[in-house]
N, C-alpha and C positions, 0 to 999 in steps of 0.2 A: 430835241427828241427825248420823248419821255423813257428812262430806262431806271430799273432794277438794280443794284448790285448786291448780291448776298453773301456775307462772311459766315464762314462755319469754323467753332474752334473746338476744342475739347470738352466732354461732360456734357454734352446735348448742349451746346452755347451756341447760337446765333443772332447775327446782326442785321437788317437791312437797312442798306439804302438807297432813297430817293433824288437823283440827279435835279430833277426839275422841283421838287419842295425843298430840297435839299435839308430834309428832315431826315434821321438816324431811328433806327426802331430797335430795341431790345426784343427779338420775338422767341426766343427759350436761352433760358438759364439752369442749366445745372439739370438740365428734364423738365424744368416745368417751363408750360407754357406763360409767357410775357404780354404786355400790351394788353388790349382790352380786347381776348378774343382772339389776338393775333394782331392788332390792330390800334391805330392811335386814338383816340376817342378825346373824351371832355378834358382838359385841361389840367386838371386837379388830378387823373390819372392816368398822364403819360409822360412819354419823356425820359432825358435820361439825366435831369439836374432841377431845382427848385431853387434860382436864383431871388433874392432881395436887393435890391438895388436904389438907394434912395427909396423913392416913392416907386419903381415897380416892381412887380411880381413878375416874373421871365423863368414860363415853363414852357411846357409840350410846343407847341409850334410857334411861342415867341421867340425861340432861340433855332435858327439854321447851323448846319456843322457842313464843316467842308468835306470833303472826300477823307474817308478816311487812311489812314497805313498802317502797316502790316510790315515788322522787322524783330528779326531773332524772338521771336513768341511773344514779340508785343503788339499789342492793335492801340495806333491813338487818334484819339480825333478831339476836334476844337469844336466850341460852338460858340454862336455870336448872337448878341441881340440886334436888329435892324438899325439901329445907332451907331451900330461898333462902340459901344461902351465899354463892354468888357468884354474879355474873352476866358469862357470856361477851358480847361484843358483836365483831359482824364487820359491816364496809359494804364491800360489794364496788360498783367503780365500773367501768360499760362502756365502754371508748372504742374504740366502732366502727370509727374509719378506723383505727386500729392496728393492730387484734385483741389489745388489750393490758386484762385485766380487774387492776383494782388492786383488791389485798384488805388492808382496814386491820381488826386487832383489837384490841380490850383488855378487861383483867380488869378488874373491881370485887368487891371486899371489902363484900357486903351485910348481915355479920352485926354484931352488935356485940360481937365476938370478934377479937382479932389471929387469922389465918391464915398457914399457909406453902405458897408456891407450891410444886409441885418441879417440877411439868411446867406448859406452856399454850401447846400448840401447835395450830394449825389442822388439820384433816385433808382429803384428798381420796383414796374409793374407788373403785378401777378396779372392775368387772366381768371375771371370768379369763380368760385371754388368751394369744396369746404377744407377749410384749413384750420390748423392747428399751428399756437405759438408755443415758442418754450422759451424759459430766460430764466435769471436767477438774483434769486433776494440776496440782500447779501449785507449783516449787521454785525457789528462787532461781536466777538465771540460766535457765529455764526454765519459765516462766512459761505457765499455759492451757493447755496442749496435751492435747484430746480424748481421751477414754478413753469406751469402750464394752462393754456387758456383756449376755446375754441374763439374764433371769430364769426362774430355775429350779429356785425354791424358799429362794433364797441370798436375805439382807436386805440392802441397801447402807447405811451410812451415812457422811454429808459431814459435815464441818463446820471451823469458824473458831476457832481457841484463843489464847488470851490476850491477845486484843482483834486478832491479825492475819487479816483476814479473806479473803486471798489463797493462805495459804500450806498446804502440802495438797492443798486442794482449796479452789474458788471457788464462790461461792452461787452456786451455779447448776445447774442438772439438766434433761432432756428426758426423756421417756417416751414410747414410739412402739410404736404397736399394730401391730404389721408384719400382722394378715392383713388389713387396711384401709387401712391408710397414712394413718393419722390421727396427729397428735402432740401433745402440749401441754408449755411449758417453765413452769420453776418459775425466778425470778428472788428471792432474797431483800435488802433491803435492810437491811444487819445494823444493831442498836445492842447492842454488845456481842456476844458468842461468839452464833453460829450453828450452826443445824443442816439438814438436809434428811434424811431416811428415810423410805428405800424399801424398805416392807416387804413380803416375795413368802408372801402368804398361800395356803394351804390348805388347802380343811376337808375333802376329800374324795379323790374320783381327779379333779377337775379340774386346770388347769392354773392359773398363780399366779393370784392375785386383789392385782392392787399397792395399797397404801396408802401414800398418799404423807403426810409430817406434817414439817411446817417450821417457821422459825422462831427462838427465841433459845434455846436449849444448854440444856439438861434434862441433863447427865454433873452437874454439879456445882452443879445449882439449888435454893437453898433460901430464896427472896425470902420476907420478909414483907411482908403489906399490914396497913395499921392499919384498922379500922374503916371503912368509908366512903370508904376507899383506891382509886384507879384509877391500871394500869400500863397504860403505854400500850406494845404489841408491835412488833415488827419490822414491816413493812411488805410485801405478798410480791404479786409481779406475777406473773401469770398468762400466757401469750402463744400466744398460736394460730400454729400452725405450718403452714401452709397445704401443703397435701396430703403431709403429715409429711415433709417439706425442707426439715432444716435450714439449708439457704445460704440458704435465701430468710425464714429469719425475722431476719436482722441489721436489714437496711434499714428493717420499720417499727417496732422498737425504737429506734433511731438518731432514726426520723423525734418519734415520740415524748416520747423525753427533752427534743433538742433545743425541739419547741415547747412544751412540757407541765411539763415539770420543770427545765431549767438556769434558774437564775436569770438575768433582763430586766438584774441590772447586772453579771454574769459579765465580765470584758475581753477583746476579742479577743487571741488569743493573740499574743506577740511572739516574735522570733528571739533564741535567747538560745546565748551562748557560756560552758560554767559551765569553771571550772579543775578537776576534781578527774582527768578526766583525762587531762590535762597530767603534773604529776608527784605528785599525790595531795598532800597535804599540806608538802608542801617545795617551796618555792618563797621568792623574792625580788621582794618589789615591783617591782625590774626588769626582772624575768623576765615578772614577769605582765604592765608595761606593753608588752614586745614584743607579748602575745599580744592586747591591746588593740587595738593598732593595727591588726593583721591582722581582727580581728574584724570592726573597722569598715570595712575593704577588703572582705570579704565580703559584708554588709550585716546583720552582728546588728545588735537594738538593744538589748540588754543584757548588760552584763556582770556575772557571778556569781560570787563568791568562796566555794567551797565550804569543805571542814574544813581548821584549819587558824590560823586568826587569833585562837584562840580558848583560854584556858585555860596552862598550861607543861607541855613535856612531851610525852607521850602523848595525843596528841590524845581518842583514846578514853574514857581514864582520866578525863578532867577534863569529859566531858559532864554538864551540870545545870549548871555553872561558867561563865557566860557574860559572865567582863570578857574584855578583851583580854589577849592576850599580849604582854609587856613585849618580847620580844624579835622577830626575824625573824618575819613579815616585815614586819611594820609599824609594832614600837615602840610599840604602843599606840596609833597614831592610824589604823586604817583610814578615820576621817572623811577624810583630806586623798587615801587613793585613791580613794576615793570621788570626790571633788571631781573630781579628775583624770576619770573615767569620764566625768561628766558635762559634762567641758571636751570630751569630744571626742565629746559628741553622745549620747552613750549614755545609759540610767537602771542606776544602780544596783542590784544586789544580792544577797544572801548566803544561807548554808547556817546551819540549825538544825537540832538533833535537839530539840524541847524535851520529849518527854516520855519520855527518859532520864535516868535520877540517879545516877552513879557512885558506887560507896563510900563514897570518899571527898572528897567536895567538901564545903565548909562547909556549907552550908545543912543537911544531915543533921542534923549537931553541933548546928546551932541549933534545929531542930525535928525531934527524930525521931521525933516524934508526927503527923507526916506521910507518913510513909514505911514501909508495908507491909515486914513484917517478909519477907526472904530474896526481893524483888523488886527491881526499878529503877524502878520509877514513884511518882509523889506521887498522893497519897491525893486529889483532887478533888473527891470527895464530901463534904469539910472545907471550907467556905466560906474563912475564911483561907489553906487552901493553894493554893485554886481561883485567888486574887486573885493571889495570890506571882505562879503560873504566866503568867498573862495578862500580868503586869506586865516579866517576863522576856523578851518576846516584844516587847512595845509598845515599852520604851525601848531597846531596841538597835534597830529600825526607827528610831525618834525621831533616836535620835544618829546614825545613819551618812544619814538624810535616804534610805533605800530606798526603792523603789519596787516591788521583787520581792523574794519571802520565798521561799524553798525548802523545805520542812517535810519533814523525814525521819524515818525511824520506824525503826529497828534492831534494840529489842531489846524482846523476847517481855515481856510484861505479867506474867503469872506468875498462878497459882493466887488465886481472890477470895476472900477470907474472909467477903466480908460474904455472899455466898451470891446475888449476883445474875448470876452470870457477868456483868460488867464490861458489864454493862446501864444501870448509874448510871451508872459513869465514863466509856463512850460518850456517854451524856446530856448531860454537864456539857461535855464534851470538844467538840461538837456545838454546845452555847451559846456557849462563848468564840472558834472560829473565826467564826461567824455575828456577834460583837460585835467582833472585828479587824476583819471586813470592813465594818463598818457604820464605827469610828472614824477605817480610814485608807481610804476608796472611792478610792484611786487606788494600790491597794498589791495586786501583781498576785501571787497565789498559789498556787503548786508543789504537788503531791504527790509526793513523792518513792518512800516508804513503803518503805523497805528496797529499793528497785531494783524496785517492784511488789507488795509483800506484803501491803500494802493497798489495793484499788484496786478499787471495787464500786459499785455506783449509788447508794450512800448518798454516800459521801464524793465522786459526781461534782456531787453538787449541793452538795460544800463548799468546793471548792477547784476552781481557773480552769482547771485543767487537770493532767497525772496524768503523770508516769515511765513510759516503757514497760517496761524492764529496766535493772539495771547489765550486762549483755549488750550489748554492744556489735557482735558480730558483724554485717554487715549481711544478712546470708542470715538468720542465725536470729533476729533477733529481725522479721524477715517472717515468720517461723513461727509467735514469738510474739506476732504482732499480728492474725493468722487467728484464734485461739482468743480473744484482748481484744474483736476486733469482732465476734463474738459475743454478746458481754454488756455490752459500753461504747462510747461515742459516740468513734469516729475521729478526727474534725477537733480532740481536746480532749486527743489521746495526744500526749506528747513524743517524738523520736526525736533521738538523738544521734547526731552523724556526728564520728567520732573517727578521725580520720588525722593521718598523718606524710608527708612524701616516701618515694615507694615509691625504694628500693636500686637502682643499679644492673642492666639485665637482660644477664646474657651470651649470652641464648638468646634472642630479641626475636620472638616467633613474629604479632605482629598490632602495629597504631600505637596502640593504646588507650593512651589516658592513666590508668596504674595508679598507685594509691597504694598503701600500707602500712593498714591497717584494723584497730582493735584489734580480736581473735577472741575476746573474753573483756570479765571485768569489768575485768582487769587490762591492762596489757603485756606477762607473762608468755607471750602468745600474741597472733599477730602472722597477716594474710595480703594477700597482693595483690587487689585488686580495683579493676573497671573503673571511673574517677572519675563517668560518668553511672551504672552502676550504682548508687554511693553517694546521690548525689543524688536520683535516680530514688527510690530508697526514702527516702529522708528525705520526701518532700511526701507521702508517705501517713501523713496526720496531722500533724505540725509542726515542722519543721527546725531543731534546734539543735547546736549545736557544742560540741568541747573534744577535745584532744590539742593537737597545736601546729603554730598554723596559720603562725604567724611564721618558719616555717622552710620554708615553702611560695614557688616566684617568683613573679612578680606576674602572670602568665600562666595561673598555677592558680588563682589568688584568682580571678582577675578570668572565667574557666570555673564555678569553683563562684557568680559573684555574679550570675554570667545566673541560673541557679534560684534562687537566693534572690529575686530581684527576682520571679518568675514569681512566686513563691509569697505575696509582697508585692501585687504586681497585684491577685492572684485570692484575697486570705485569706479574703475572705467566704464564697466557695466553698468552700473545704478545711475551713473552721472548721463549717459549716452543714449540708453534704452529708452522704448517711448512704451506706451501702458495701456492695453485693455480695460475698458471696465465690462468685467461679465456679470454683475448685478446693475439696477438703475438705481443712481442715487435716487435718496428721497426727497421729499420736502421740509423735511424737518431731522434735526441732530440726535434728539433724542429718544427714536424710534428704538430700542434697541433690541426689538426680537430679531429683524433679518438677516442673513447672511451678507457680509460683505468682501468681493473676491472678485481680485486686480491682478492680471496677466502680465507681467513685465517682460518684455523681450527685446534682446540686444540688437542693437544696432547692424553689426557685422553676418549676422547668422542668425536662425530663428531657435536658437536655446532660449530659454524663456526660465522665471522665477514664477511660481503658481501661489500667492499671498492668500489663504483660508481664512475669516474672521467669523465668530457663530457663537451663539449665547447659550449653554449649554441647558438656561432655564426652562429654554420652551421646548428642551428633549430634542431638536433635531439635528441626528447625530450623524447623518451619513447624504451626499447628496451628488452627484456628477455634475463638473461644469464642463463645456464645451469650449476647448483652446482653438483661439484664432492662428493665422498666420505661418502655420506650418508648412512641412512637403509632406505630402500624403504618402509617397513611394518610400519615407526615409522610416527607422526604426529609429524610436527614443528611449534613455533609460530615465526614471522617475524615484528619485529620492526623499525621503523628507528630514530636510534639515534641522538638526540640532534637538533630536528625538531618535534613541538609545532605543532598539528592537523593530524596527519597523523594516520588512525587504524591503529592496530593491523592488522593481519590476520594468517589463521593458514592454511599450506598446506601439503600434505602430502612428503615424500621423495621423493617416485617415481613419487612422478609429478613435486619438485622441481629438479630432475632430467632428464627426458624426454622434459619438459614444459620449465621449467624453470621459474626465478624469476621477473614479470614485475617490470623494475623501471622507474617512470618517474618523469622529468624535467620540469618547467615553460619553458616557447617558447619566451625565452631572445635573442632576435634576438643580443642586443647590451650589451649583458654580456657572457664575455667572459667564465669562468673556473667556473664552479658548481660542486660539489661534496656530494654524500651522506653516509652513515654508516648505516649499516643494520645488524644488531643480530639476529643470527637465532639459536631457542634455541630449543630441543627434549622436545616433551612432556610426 
């Protein structure tokens, strides 16, 4: 008997299915309408997976799924090709107060046959439309920044290559049905190369029909499964966009990860002062114990000794190579700077690239049965090279007595031979950080990832916290931190505040206390900025240091250690809170006339920090933003922090919300970057 059965879950989501095709339909997700129409149509757009299998292609009605179920807000169902070859499995999990559906799948090898994957990715069918993509570029020194497309027949595709999963483009994509203003974002949590595609179907004169298919890299997959084999896939969160506005789906992703997914023994993040840039790899033990001292004048609690101590030479050249270097600036014993660090209150510790292997370094010579031919990486997927790697890692922690690892990532992975796009070696890679953090539980760990090039909700549940850029600018990397919080938890982004003594002014047009500001990854570029502006953006996300603070008087130290101490006070707050953005990021870093202004509000209660950024060039001095997330019934008082004359005032929610909050600027025609901090507290 022919029957119907209909599943309905949260956020406008529903399922049907068909007892007698025993076919599954996606018919709305998240508000929008699914299938084609309602409906399963041509092959190429429908369905709920885009198998490769050998020589077939197993979509829309080559694959049957059994009945599905339904248990503690999971819905799973299986599907099968008429062979029983393989069997697809998807568990999609609801978490209501987010609007955040996680969708976990994996292959099984049902035949008693070896198979070869080439494809196995999930799918989602729009219904034709006119729609709107969003996603984001994303290059060194410029990192996230939004890009947008209508569909119009064009196919998009994203993705992550040689295990960097930042660079390009970031797992991440929106699709927004502009004549409803519905939206749903695709979050992917990579293990090994990723993908996302959006393909703009159609089979007629309608307009596109999107197909969305994500997941782990099908350019260059050719996984075998043995027998009885199950891969387990990328991981892909689903996120309701509530009335297709983007600013407002940061916060319950934020809220999410934070209670849901960071791991319970993660460390609160500390203030850490790294050297590299200072003077990047040349330096002098005595050099760096000036910048020590000041450190500790500031209030870091760590000090970090980046590239440099490591290998003879070329620093670069001799990565994989991790004794000391005999010579400057430690002679081979960084233990006794070490020691040093820690006489003066500080925890120690240092910069790794460990999964770089230069040419030339011994280990090669000894095993080059490790080492991927015309790559830099070790082979992992080799249980003895897998051990070497961890071993490499643990006893330099051991001997210098660390307490903070900085894990850096530089260079591209390269082409996989074994044909699983660096799906294994994300695995293995994924095991040994998770067994660091288990052997040393008080060893606090970095992502570096090339200044951001990896930096994705996979690896936020691996490491304690993440690099924003080697972008140093403080204007732009606010640009680059619009498009991060987006897709990653704020309170867990590093931000480096790298100044000098600002030069001499012959032209003194305001009293601001300016510094010198690296504008770059480098020194090679250099600009004045107001010292609260620096600071100002440093606490959105987590304050740390490096230039050379030692050359700072004790009057600027002791200006930049009022904010550190604040940020000290209140870490729980900055670490925990998830983030508004009440401007859209741009497209580009260095826009710099518009206002830029991030709502941070705490986890526990809705006090919130109102972050102001404004160029005081283009005169606009005064502007209301609109605070989400309130109680309308409560009264708030409204402060602005670490600015001498300013009331108080008290307003109520629903007017901080409807109204909104005036702030206003001096009318600094010839200062450039102003910023203010606003504490908005329930009464």
């Amino acid at each position: 008997m022919f029957m119907e059965q209909i599943f309905k879950f949260p956020f406008g989501t529903q399922f049907v299915y068909d007892t007698e095709s025993k076919l599954l339909t996606l018919t709305s997700l998240c508000g929008m309408i699914c299938a084609h129409n309602g409906k399963e149509d041509d092959y190429a757009c429908s369905g709920l997976a885009i198998l490769g299998i050998d020589q077939q292609r197993l979509e829309g009605r080559k694959l049957q799924y059994d009945l599905p179920t339904i248990q503690d807000h999971c819905f799973t169902f299986t599907a099968s090709d008429s062979a029983k070859t393989v069997q697809w499995k998807s568990v999609w999990t609801f978490e209501e107060e987010y609007g955040i559906i996680s969708c976990e799948h994996s292959l099984k090898n049902c035949s008693e046959k070896t198979v070869v994957v080439r494809r196995a990715l999930p799918r989602w069918v729009f219904t034709p439309g006119d729609y709107e993509v969003f996603w984001q570029m994303s290059r060194w020194g410029a990192e996230n920044q939004l890009q947008h497309q209508k569909l119009r027949g064009n196919d998009l595709l994203l993705h992550g290559r040689a295990a960097r999963s930042t660079i390009g483009s970031t797992p991440f994509s929106i699709l927004k049905d502009c004549e409803n203003n519905t939206a749903v974002a695709f979050h992917v949590l990579p293990l090994g190369n990723w993908t996302i595609q959006i393909h703009s179907n159609i089979l007629s004169n309608e307009y596109p029909s999107p197909t969305v298919e994500a997941g782990l890299a099908d350019t260059d997959l050719f996984m075998t499964l043995q027998p009885g084999e199950t891969v387990e896939l990328p991981e892909i969160l689903i996120q309701n966009v509530p009335c297709g506005d983007f600013l407002q789906s940061s916060a319950p992703l934020h809220k999410y990860m934070i209670r849901k997914r960071i791991p319970a023994n993660f460390h609160i993040p500390p203030v850490v002062y790294n050297s590299w840039l200072y003077r990047f790899s040349d330096f002098t033990k005595e050099q760096l114990l000036q910048q020590l001292q000041a450190a500790k004048e500031v209030g870091c609690e760590v000090f970090v000794v980046d590239a440099g101590w490591y290998g003879d030479g070329d620093s670069c050249g001799q990565a994989g190579d991790w004794r000391e270097k005999q010579g400057e600036p430690f002679y081979g014993n960084m233990k006794a700077f070490a020691d040093d660090v820690r006489a003066a209150g500080l925890k120690f510790g240092f910069w790794m690239e460990p999964e770089r292997w230069a040419a030339n370094i011994p280990i090669r010579s000894e095993h080059p049965e490790w080492f991927p031919e015309h790559t830099s990486r070790i082979d992992l997927t080799q249980p003895a090279a897998a051990e070497y790697f961890y071993n490499v890692i643990a006893e330099n922690v051991k001997k210098f007595g660390a307490e903070y690892i900085k894990i850096d990532f530089n260079a591209a992975m390269g082409y996989d031979e074994s044909g699983t796009e660096l799906h294994n070696y994300c695995s293995v890679l994924k095991t040994i950080f998770r067994r660091l953090r288990n052997e040393f539980p008080n060893l606090h760990i970095e992502n570096c990832g090339s200044g951001s090039l990896r930096n994705d909700l996979n690896t936020a549940c691996l490491y304690d916290h993440a690099f924003i850029s080697d972008n140093a600018n403080p204007y732009e990397t606010l640009r680059i931190r619009q498009g991060t919080i987006m897709r990653s938890v704020p309170g867990r982004i590093l931000n480096w505040l790298v100044m000098y003594p600002a030069p001499e002014r012959r032209t003194p047009v305001s009293n601001y206390d300016l510094v010198l500001a690296d504008a770059a990854g480098t020194w090679d570029e250099a600009a004045l900025f107001n010292l609260d502006y620096v600071m100002i953006s440093g606490l959105l996300g987590i304050p740390g240091f490096s230039g050379d603070l030692a050359e700072f008087d004790a009057g600027m130290k002791k200006k930049m250690a009022v904010y550190i101490q604040y940020y000290k006070d209140n870490r729980k707050f900055f670490t925990d809170s998830h983030v508004y953005l009440l401007t859209a990021p741009d497209s580009s870093v260095t826009d710099y006339e518009k206002y830029m202004v991030f709502q941070m509000q705490s986890d526990v209660c809705d006090d919130s920090l109102l972050f102001v950024f404004t160029n005081g060039y283009s005169r606009r001095a005064m502007r209301n933003f609109r605070l989400l997330g309130l109680d309308p019934a409560a009264d708030y008082r409204i402060e602005t922090l670490f600015s001498d004359g300013e009331e108080e005032l008290v307003q109520s929610g629903a007017d901080l919300m409807s109204y909104g909050l005036k702030t206003q600027f001096p009318e600094y025609m010839h200062v450039r970057h102003q910023a203010k901090l606003y504490r908005i507290t329930r009464l």
